[in-house]
LUMDONU-116441 format. One record per residue (C-alpha): x, y, z. Coordinates in Angstrom, 2 decimals. Each point is the difference from the previous one (the first is absolute). Example, Ala and Ser with C-alpha at 12.3 -4.5 7.8 and 13.67 -1.06 7.14 Angstrom:
        xx        yy        zz
     12.30     -4.50      7.80
      1.37      3.44     -0.66
END
This chain:
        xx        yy        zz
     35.52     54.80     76.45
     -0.13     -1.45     -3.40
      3.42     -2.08     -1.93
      0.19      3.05     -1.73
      0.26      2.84      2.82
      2.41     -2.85      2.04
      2.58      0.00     -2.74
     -0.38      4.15     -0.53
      0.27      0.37      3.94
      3.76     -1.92     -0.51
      1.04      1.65     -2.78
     -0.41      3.50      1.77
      1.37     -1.88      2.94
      3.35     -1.11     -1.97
      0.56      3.11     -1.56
     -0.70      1.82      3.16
      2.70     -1.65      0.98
      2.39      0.33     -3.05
     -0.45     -4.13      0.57
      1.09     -0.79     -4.35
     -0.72     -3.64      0.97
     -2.54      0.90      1.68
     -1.01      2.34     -2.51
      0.44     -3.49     -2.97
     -1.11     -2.41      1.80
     -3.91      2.21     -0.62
      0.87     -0.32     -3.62
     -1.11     -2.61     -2.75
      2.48     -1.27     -2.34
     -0.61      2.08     -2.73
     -0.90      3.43      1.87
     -0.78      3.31     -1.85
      0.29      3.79      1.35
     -1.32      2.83     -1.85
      1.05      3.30      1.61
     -1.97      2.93     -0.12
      1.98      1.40     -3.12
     -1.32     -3.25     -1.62
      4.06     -1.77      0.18
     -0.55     -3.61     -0.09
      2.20     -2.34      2.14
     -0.22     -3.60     -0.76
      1.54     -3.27      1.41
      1.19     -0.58      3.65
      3.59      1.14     -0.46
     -1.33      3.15     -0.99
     -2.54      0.51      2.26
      2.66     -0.59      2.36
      2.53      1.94     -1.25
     -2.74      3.33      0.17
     -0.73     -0.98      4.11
      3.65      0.20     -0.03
      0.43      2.90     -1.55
     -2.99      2.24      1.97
      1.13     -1.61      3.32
      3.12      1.76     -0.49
     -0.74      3.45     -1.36
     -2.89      0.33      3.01
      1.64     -2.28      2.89
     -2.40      1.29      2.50
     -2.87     -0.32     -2.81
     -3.87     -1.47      0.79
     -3.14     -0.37     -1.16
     -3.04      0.64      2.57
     -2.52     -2.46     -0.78
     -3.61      2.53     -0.38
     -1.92     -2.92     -1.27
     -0.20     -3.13     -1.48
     -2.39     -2.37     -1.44
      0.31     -3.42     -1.89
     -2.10     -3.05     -1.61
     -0.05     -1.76     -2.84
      3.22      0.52     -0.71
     -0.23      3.40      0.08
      1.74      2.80      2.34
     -0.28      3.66      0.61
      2.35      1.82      2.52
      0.31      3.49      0.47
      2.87      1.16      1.77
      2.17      3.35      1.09
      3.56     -0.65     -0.72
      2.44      2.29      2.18
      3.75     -0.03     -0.25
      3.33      1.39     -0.34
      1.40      0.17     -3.56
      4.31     -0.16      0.48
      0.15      3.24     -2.35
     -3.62      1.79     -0.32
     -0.62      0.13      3.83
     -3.49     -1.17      1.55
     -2.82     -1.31     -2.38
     -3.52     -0.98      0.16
     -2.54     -1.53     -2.03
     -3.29     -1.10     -0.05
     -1.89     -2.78     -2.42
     -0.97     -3.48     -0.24
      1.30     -3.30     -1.28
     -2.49     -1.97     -1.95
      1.02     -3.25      0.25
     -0.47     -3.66     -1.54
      0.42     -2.94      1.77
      0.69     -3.35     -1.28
      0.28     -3.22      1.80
      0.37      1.94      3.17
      2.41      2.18     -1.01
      0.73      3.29     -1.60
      0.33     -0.08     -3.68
     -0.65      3.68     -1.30
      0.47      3.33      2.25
     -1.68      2.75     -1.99
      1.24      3.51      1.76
     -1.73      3.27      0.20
      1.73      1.62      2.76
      0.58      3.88     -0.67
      2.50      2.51      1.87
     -1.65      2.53      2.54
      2.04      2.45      1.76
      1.72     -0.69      3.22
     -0.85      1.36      3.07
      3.47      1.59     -0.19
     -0.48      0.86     -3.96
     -3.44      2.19     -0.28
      0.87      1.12     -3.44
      0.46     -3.38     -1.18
      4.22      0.93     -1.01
      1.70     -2.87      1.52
     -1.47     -2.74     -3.02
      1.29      2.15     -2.47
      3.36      0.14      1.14
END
């Protein structure tokens, strides 16, 4: 496993988890997350503040790691994120992370996750509550 898939494998770990130190501790000093509506969040306290904020409003949230690759300080992860949203019910949704690593550590998360329907939700109503 490269330095790149080691530090993906602990941030899926940590979050897995709901771990926010955990979570940080992945993180490079200056990190970046680009969501897939193209939001920018920039600077620890508010990459923290967004863990925060999804750990709550999915408390029995995860991500299922499909794949993941790394080098150069380059990662790809794909993942199936499954979950309990406190007011919309059960969600899922399927993507990957693209991710760049500096210094051994996570700088920028780009995220191209998309909702599918949940087992439980065939015609797709419960994300458009």
């Amino acid at each position: 496993m490269t330095r790149e898939e080691e530090v993906i494998h602990r941030y899926f770990d940590a979050f897995n988890r709901h771990d926010i130190d955990g979570v940080m501790a992945c993180y490079h000093e200056q990190p970046i997350i680009i969501s897939p509506t193209g939001k920018r969040c920039e600077g620890r306290e508010a990459v923290r503040r967004s863990y925060e904020t999804e750990f709550a409003m999915f408390p029995d949230g995860r991500c299922d790691l499909r794949l993941c690759t790394g080098n150069s300080g380059c990662g790809v992860a794909e993942s199936f994120f499954h979950g309990t949203h406190t007011e919309r019910g059960k969600m899922e949704a399927i993507g990957a992370e693209v991710i760049e690593i500096v210094d051994g550590k996570i700088k920028e998360i780009r995220d191209y996750h998309r909702l599918v329907p949940a087992p439980d939700d065939a015609d797709g109503s419960a994300g458009r509550r």
